[in-house]
DSSP file (Angstrom, degrees, kcal/mol; ACC not computed):
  #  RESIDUE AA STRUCTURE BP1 BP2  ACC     N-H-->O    O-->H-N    N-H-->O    O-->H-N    TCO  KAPPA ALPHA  PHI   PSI    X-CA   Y-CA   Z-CA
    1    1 A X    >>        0   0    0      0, 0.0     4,-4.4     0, 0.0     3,-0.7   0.000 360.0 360.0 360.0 -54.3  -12.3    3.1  -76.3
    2    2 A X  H 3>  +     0   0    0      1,-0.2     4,-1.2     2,-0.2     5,-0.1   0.853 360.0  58.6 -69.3 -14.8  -11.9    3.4  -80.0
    3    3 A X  H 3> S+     0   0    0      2,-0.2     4,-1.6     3,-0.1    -1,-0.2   0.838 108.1  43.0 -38.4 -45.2   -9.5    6.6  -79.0
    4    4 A X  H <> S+     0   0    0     -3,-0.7     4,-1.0     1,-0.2    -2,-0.2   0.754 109.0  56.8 -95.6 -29.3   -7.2    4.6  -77.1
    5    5 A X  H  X S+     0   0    0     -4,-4.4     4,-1.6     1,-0.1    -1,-0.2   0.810 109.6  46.5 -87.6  -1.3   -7.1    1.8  -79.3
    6    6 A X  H  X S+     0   0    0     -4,-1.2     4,-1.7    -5,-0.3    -2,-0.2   0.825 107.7  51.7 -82.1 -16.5   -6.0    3.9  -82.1
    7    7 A X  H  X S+     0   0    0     -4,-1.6     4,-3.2     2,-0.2     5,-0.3   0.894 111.2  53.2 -66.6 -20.7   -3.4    5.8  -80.4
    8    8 A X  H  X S+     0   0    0     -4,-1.0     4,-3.3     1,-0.2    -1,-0.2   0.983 110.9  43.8 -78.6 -39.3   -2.2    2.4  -79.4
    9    9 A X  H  X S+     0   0    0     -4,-1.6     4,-3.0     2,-0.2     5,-0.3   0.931 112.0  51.5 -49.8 -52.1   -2.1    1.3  -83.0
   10   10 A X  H  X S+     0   0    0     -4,-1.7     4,-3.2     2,-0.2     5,-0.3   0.965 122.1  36.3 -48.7 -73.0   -0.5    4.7  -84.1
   11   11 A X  H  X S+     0   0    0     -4,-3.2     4,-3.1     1,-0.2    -1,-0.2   0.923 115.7  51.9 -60.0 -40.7    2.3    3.9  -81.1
   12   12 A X  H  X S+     0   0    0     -4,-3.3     4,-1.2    -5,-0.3    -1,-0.2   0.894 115.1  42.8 -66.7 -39.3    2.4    0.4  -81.6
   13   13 A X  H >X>S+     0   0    0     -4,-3.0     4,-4.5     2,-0.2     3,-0.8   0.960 112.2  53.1 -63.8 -41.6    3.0    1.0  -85.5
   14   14 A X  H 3X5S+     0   0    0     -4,-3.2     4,-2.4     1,-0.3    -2,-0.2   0.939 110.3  49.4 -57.0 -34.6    5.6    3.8  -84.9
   15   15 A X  H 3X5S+     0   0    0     -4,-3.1     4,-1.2    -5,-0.3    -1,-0.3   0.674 102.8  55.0 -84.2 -12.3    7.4    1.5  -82.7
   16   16 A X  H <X5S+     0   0    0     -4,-1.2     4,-2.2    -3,-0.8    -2,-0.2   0.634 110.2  53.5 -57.5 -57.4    7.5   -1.5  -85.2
   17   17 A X  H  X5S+     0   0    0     -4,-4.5     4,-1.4     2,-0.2    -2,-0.2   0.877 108.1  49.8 -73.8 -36.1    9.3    1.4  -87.8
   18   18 A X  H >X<S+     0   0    0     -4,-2.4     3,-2.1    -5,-0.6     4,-1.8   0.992 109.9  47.8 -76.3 -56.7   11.9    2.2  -85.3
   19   19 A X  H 3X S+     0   0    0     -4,-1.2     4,-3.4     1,-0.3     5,-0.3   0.963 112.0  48.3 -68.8 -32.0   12.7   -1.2  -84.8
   20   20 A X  H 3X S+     0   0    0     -4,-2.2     4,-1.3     1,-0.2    -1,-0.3   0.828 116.5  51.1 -53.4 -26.5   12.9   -1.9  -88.6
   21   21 A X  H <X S+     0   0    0     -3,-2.1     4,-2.8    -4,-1.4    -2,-0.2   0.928 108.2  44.7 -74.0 -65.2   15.0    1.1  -88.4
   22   22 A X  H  X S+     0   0    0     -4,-1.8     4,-2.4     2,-0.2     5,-0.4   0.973 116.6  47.6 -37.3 -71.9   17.2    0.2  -85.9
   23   23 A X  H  X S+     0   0    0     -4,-3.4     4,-1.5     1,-0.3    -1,-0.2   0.735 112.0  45.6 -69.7 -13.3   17.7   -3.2  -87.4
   24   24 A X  H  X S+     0   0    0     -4,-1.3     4,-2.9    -5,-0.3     5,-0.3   0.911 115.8  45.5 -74.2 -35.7   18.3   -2.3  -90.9
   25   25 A X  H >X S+     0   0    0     -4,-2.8     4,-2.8     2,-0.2     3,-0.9   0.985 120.6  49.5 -61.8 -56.6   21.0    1.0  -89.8
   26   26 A X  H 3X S+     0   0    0     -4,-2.4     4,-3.6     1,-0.3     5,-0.2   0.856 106.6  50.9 -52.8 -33.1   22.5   -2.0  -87.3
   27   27 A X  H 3X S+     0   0    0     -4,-1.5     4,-1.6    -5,-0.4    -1,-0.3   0.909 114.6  41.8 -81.9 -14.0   22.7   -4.6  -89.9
   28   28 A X  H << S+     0   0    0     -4,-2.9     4,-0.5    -3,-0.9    -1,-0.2   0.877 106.6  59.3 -91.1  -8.0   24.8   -2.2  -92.5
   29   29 A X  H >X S+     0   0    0     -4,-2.8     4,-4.3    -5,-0.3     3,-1.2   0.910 108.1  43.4 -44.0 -48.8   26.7   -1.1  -89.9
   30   30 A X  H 3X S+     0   0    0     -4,-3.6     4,-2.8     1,-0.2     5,-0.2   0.942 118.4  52.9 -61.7 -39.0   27.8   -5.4  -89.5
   31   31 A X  H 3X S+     0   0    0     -4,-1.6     4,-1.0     2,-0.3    -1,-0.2   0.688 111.2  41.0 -72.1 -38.4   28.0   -5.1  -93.3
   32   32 A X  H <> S+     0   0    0     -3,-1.2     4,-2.5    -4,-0.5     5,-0.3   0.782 113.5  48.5 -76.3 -45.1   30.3   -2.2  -93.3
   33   33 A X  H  X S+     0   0    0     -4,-4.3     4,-3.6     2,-0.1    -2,-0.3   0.990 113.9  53.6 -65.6 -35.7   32.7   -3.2  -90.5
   34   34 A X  H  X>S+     0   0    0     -4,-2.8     4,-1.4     1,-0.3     5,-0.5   0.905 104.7  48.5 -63.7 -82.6   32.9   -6.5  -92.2
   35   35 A X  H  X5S+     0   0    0     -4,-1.0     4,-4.3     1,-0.3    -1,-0.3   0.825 112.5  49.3 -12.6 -57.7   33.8   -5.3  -95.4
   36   36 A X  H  X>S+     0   0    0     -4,-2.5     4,-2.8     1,-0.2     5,-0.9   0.998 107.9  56.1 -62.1 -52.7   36.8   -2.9  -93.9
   37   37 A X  H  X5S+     0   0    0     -4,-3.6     4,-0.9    -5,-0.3    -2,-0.2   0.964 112.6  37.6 -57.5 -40.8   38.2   -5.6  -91.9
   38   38 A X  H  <5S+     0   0    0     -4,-1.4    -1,-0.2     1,-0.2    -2,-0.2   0.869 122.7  50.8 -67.6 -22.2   38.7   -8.1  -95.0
   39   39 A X  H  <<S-     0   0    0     -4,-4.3    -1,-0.2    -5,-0.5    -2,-0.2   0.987 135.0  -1.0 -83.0 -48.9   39.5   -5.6  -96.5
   40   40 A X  H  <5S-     0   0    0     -4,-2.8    -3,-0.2    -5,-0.2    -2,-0.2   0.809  90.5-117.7 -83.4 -38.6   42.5   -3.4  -94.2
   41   41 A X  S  <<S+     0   0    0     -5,-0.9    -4,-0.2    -4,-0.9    -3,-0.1   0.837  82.7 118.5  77.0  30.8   42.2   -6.2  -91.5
   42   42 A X        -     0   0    0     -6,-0.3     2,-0.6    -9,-0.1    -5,-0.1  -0.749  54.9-162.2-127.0  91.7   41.0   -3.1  -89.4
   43   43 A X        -     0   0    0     -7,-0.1     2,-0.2     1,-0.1    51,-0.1  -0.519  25.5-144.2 -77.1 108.2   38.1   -2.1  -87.8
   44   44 A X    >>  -     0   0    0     -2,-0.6     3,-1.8     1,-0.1     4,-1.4  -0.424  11.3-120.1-112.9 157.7   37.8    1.4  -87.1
   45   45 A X  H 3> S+     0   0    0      1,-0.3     4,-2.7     2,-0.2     5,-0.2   0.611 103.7  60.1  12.0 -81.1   36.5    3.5  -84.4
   46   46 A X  H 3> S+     0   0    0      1,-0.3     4,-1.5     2,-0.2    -1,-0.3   0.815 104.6  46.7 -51.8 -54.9   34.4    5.1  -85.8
   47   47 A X  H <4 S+     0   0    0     -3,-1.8    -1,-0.3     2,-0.2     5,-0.2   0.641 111.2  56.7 -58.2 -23.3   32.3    2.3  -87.0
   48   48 A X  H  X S+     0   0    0     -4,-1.4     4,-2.2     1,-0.2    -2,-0.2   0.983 108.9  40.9 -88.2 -59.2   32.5    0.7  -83.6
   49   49 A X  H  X S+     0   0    0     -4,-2.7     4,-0.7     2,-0.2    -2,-0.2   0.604 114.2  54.7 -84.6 -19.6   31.2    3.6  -81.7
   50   50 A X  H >< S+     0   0    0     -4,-1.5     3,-2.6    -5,-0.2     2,-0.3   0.609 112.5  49.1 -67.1-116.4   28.0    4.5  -84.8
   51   51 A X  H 3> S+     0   0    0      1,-0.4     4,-1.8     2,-0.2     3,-0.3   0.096 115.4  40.4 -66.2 -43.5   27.1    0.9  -84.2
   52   52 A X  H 3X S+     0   0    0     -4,-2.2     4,-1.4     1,-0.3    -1,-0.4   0.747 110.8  56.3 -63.5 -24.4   27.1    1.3  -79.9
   53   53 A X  H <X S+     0   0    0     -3,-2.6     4,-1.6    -4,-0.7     3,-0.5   0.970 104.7  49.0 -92.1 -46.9   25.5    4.3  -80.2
   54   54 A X  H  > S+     0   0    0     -3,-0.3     4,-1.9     1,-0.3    -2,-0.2   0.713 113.6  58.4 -37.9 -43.9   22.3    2.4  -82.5
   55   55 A X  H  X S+     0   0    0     -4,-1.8     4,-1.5     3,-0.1    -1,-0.3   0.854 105.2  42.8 -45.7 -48.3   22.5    0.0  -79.5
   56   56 A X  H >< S+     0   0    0     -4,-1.4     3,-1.5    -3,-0.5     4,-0.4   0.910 111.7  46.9 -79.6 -76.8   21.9    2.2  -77.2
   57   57 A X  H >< S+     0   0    0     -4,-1.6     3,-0.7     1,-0.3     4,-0.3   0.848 110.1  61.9 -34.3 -28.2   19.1    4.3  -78.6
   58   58 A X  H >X S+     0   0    0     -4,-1.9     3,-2.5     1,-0.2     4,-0.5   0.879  72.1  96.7 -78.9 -13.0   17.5    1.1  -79.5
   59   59 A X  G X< S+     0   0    0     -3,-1.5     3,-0.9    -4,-1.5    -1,-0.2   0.787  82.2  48.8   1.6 -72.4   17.4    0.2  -76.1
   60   60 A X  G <4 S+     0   0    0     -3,-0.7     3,-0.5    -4,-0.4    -1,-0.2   0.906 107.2  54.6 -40.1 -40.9   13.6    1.4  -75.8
   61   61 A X  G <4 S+     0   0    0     -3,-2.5    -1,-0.2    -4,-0.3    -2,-0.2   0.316 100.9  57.4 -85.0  -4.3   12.4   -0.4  -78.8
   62   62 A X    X<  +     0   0    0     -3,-0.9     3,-3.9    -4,-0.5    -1,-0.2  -0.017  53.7 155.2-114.1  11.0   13.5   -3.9  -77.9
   63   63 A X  T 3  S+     0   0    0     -3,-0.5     4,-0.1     1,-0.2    -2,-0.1   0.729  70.6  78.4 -23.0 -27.0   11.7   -4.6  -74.2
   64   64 A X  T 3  S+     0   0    0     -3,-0.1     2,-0.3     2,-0.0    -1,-0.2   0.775  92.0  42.6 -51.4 -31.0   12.2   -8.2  -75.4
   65   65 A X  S <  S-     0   0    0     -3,-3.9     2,-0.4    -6,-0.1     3,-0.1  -0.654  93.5-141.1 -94.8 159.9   16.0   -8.4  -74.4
   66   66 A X    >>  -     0   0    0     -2,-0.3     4,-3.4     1,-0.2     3,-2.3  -0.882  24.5-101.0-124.7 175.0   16.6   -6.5  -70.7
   67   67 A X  T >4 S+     0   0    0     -2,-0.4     3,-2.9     1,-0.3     4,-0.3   0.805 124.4  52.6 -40.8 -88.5   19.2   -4.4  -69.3
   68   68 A X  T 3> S+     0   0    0      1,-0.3     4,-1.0     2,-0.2    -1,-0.3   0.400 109.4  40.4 -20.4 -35.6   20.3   -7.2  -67.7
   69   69 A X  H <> S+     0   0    0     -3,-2.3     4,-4.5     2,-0.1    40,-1.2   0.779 116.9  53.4 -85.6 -32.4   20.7   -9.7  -70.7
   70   70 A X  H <X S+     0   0    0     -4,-3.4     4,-3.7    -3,-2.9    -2,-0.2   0.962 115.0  47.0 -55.8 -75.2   22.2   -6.3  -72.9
   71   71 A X  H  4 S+     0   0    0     -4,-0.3     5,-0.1     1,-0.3    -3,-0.1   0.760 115.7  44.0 -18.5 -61.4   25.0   -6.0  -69.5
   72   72 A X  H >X S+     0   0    0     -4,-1.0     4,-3.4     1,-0.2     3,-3.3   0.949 113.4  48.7 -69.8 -51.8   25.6   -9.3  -69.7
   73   73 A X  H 3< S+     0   0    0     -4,-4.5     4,-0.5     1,-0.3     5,-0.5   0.981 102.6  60.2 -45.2 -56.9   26.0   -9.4  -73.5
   74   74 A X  T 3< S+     0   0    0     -4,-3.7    -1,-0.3    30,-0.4    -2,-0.2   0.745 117.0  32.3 -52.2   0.5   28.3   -6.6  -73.8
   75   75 A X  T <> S+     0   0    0     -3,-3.3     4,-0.6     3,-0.1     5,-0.4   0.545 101.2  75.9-131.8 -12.4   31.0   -8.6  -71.5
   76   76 A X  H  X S+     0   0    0     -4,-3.4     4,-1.3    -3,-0.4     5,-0.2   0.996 108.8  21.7 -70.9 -47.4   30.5  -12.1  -72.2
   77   77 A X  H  > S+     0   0    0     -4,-0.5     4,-0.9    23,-0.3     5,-0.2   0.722 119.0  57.2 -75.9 -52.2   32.0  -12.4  -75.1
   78   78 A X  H  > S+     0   0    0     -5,-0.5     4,-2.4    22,-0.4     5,-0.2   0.985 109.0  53.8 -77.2 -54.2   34.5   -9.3  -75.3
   79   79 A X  H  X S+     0   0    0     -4,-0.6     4,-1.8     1,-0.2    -2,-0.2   0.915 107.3  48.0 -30.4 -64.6   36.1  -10.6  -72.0
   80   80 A X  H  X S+     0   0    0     -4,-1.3     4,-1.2    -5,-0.4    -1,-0.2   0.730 113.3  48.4 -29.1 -48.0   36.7  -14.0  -73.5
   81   81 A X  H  X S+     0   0    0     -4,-0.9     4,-1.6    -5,-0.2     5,-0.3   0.967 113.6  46.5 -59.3 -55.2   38.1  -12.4  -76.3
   82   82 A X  H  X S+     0   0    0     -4,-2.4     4,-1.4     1,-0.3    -2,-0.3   0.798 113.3  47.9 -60.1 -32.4   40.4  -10.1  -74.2
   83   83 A X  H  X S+     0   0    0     -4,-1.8     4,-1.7     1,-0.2    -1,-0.3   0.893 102.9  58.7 -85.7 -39.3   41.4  -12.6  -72.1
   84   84 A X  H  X S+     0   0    0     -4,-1.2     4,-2.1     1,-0.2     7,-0.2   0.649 110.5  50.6 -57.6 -24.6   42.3  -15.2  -75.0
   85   85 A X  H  < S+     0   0    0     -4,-1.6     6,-0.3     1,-0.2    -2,-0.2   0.859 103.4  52.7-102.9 -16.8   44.9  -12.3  -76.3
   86   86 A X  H  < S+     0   0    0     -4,-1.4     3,-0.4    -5,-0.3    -2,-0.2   0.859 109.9  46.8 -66.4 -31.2   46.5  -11.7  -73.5
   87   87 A X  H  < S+     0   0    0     -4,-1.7     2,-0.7     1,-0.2    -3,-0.2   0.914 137.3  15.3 -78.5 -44.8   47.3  -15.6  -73.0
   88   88 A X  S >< S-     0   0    0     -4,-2.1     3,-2.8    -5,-0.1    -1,-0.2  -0.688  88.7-146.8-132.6 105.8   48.4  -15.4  -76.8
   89   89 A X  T 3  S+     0   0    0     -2,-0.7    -3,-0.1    -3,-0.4    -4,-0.1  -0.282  82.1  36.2 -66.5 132.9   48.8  -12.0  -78.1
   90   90 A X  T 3  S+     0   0    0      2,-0.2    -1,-0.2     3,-0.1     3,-0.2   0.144  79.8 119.9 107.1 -20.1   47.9  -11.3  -81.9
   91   91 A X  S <  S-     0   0    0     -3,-2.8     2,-0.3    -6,-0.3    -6,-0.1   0.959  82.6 -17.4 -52.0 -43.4   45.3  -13.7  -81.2
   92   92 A X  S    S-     0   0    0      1,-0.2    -1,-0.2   -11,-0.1    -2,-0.2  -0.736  74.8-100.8-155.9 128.8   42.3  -10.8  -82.2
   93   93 A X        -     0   0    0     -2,-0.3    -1,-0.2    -3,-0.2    -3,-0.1   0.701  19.4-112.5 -17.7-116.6   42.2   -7.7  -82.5
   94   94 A X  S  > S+     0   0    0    -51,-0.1     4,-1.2     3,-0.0    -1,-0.1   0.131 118.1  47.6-153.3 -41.9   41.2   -4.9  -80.6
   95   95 A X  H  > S+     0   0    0      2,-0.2     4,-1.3     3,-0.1     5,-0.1   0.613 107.1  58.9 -94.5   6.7   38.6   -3.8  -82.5
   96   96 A X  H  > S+     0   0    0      2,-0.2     4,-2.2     3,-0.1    -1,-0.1   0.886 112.5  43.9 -57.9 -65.8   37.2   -7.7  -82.7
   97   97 A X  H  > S+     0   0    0      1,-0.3     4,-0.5     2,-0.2    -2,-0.2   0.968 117.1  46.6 -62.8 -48.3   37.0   -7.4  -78.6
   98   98 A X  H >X S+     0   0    0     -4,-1.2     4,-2.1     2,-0.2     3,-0.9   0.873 109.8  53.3 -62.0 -43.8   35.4   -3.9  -79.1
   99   99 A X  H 3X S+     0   0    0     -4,-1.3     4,-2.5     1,-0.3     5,-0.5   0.953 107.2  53.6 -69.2 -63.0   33.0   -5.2  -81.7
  100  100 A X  H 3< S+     0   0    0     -4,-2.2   -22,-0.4     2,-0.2   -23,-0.3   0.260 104.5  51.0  35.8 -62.7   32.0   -7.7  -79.4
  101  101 A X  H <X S+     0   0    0     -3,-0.9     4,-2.8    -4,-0.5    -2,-0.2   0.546 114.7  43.5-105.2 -74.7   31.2   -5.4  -76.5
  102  102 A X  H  X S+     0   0    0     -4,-2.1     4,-0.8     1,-0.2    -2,-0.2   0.868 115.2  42.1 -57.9 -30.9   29.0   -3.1  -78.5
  103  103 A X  H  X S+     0   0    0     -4,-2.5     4,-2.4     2,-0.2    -1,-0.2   0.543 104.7  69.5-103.7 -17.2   26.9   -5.5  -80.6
  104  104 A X  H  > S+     0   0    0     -5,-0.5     4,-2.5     2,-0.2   -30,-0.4   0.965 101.7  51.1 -50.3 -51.9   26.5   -7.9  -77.2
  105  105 A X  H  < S+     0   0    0     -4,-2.8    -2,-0.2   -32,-0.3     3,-0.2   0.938 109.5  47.4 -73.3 -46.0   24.4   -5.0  -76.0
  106  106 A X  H  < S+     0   0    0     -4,-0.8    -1,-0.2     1,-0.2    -2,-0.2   0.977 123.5  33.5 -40.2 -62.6   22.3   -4.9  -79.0
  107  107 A X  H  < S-     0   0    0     -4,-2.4     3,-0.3     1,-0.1    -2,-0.3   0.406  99.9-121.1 -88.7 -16.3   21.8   -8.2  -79.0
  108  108 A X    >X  -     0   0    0     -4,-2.5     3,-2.0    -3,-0.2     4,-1.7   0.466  37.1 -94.7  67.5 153.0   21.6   -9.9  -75.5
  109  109 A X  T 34 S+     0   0    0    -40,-1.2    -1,-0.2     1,-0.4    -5,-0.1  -0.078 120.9  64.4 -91.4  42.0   23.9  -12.4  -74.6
  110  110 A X  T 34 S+     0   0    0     -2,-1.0    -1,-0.4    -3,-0.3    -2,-0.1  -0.009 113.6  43.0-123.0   8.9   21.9  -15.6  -75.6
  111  111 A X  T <4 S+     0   0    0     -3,-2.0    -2,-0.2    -7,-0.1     4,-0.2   0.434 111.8  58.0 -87.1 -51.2   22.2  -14.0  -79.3
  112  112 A X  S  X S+     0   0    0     -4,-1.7     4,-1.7     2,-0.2    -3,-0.2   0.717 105.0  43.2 -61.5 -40.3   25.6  -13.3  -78.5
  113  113 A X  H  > S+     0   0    0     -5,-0.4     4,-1.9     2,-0.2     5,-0.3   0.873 111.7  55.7 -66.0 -40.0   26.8  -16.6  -77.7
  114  114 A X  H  > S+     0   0    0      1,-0.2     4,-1.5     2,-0.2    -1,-0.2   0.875 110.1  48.1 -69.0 -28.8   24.9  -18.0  -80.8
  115  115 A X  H  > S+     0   0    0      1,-0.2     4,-2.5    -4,-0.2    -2,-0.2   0.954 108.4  53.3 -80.7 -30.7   26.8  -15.6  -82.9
  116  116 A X  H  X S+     0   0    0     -4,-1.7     4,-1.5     1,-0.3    -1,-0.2   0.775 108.4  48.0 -72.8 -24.5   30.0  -16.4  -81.5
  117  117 A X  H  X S+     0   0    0     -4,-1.9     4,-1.2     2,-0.2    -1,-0.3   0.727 110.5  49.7-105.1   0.9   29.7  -19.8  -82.0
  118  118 A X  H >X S+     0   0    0     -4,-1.5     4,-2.4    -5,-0.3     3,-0.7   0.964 114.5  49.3 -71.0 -51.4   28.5  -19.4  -85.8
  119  119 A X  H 3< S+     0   0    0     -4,-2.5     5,-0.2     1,-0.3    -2,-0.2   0.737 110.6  49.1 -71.9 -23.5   31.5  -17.0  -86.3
  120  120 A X  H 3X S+     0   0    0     -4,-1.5     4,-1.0    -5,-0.2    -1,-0.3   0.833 114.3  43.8 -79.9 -28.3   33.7  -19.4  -84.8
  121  121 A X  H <X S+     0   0    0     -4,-1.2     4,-1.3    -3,-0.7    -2,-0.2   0.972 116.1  47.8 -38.7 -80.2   32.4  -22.5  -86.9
  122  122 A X  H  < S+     0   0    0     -4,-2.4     4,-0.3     1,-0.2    -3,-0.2   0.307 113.5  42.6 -90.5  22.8   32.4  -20.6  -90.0
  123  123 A X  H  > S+     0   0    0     -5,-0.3     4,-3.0     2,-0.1     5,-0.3   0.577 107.1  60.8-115.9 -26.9   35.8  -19.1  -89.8
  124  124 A X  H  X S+     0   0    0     -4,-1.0     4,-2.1     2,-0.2    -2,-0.2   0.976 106.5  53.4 -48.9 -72.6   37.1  -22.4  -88.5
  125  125 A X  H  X S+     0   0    0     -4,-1.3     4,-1.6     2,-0.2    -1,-0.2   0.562 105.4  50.4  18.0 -86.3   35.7  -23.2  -92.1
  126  126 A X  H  > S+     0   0    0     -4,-0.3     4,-1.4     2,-0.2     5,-0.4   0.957 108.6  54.0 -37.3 -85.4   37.7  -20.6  -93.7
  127  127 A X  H  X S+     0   0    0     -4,-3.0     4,-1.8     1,-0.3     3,-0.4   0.797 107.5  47.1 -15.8 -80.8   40.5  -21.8  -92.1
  128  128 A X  H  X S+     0   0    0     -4,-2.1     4,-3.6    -5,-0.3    -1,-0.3   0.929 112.3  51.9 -10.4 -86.8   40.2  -25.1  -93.3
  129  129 A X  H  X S+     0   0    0     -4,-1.6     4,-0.7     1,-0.3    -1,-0.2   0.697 101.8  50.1 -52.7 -25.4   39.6  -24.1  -96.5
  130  130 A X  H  <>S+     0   0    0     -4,-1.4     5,-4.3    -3,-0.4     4,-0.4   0.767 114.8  54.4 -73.0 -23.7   42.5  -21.6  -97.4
  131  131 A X  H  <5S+     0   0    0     -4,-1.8    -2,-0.2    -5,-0.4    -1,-0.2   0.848 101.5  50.6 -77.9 -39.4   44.7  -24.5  -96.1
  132  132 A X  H  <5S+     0   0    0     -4,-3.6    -1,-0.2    -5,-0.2    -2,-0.2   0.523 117.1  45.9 -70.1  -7.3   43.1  -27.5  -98.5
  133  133 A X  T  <5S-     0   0    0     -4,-0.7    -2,-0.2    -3,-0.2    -1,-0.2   0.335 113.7-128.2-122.7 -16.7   43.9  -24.8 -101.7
  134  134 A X  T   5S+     0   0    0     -4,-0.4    -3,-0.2     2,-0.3     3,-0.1   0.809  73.9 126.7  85.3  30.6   47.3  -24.2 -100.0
  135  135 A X  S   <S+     0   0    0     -5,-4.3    -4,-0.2     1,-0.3     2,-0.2   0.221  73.1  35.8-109.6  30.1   46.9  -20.4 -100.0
  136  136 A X        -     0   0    0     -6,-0.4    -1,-0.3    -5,-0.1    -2,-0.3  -0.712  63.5-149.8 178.1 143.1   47.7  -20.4  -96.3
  137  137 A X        -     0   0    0     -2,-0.2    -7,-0.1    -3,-0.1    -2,-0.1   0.342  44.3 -87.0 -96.8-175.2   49.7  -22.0  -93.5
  138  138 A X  S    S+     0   0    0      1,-0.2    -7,-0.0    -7,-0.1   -11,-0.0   0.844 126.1  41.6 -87.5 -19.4   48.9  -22.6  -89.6
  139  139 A X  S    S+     0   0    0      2,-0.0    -1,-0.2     0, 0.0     0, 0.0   0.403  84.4 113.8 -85.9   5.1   50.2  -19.5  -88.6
  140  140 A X        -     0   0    0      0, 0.0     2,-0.2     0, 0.0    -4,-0.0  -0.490  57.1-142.7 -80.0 162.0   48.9  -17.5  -91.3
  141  141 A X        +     0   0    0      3,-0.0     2,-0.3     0, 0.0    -2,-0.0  -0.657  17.9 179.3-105.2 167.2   45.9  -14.7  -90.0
  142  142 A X        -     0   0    0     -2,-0.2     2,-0.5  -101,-0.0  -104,-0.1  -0.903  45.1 -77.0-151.2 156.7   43.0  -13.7  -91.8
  143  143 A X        -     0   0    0     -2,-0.3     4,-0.3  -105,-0.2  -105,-0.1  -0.478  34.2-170.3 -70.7 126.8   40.3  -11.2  -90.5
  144  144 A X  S  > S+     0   0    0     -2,-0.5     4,-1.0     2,-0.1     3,-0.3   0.630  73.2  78.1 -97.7  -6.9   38.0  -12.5  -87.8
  145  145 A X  H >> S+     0   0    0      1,-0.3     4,-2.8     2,-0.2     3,-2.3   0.990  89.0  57.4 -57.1 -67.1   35.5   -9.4  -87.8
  146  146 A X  H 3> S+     0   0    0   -112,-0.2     4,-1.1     1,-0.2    -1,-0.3   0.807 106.4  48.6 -45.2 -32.6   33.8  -10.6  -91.1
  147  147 A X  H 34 S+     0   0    0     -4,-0.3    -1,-0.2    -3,-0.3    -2,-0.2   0.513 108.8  57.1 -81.3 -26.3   32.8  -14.2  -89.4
  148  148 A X  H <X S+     0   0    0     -3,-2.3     4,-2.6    -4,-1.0    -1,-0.2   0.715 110.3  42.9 -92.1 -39.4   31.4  -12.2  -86.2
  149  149 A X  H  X S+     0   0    0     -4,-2.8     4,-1.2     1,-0.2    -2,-0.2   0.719 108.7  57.1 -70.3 -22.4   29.0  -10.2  -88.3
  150  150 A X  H  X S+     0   0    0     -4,-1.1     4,-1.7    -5,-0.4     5,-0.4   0.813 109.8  43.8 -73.8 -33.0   28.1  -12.9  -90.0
  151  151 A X  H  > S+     0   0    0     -5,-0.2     4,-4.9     1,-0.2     5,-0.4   0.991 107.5  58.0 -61.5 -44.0   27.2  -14.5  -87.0
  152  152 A X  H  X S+     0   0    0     -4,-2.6     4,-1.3     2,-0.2    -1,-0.2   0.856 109.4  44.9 -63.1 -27.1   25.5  -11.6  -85.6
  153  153 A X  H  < S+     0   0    0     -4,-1.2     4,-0.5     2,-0.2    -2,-0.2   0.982 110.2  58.7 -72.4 -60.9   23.0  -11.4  -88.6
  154  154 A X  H >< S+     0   0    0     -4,-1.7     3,-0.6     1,-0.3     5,-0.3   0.803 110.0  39.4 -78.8 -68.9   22.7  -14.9  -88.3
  155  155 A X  H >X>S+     0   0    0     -4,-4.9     4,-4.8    -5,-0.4     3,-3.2   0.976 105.1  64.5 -51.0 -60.6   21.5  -14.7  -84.8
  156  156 A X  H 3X5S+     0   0    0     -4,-1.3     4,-0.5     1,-0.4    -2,-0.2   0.761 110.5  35.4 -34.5 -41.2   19.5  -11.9  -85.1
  157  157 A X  H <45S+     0   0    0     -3,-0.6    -1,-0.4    -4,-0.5    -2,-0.2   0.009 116.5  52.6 -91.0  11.2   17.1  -13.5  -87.5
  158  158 A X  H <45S+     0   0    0     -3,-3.2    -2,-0.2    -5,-0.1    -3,-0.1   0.433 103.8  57.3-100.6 -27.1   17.3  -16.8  -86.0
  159  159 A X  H  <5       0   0    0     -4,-4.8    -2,-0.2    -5,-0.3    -3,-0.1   0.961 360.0 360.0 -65.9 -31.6   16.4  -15.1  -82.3
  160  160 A X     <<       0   0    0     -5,-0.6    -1,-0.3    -4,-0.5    -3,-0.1   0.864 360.0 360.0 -55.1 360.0   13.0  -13.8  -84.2
């Protein structure tokens, strides 16, 4: 007995450092794309496909969410995007929709939804505000990427 409960401690720890792992690489990944978009108002590739690929390997380490809530996350939310620029194009970007997709699956789509609607709140905010200081019109754009990572961090510690 006392064998098998230390290997289970031993696994149980190892697996506890991979998720710590996971969620710190995921959250500077949110940290990074955010940053590039306010800054270029681009979200590249590259970043987009590290951050799916940390989704997927964490896949194991996570039993809590299931395929099935990850599936669903990766499309609820990047459809809905996609569909909203095709009825008015220039509405978000490409890598927005992408971002979306990729971090849905980390996160499960009860995570995803909570983030979407923090990021939509607090860019509505934004909005607001740039408008009461008169440094921006109704058509002017701003980057929505930062507002979607904030959300996803936001959710992420609120789902624990």
């Amino acid at each position: 007995f006392r064998q098998l409960r230390t290997k289970n401690r031993r696994r149980d720890r190892m697996v506890n450092v991979c998720r710590i792992l996971f969620t710190a690489g995921f959250l500077s990944l949110l940290a990074m794309i955010a940053y590039n978009d306010w800054k270029t108002m681009k979200i590249p590739n590259k970043l987009i496909i590290i951050t799916g690929g940390v989704g997927l390997a964490s896949t194991p380490f996570f039993t809590e969410i299931s395929l099935m809530e990850r599936g669903i996350g990766a499309f609820c939310i990047s459809i809905l995007l996609l569909i909203i620029t095709c009825i008015v194009p220039g509405s978000f970007g490409g890598g927005d929709i992408k971002l979306t997709a990729v971090c849905g699956w980390y996160l499960g789509w009860r995570c995803m939804m909570l983030a979407f609607v923090i990021a939509v709140f607090s860019a509505g905010i934004y909005a607001v505000w740039i408008m009461v200081k008169k440094k921006a019109g109704y058509k002017t754009s701003f980057p929505f990427g930062p507002f979607l990572c904030l959300g996803m961090a936001t959710a992420y510690f609120l789902r624990m």
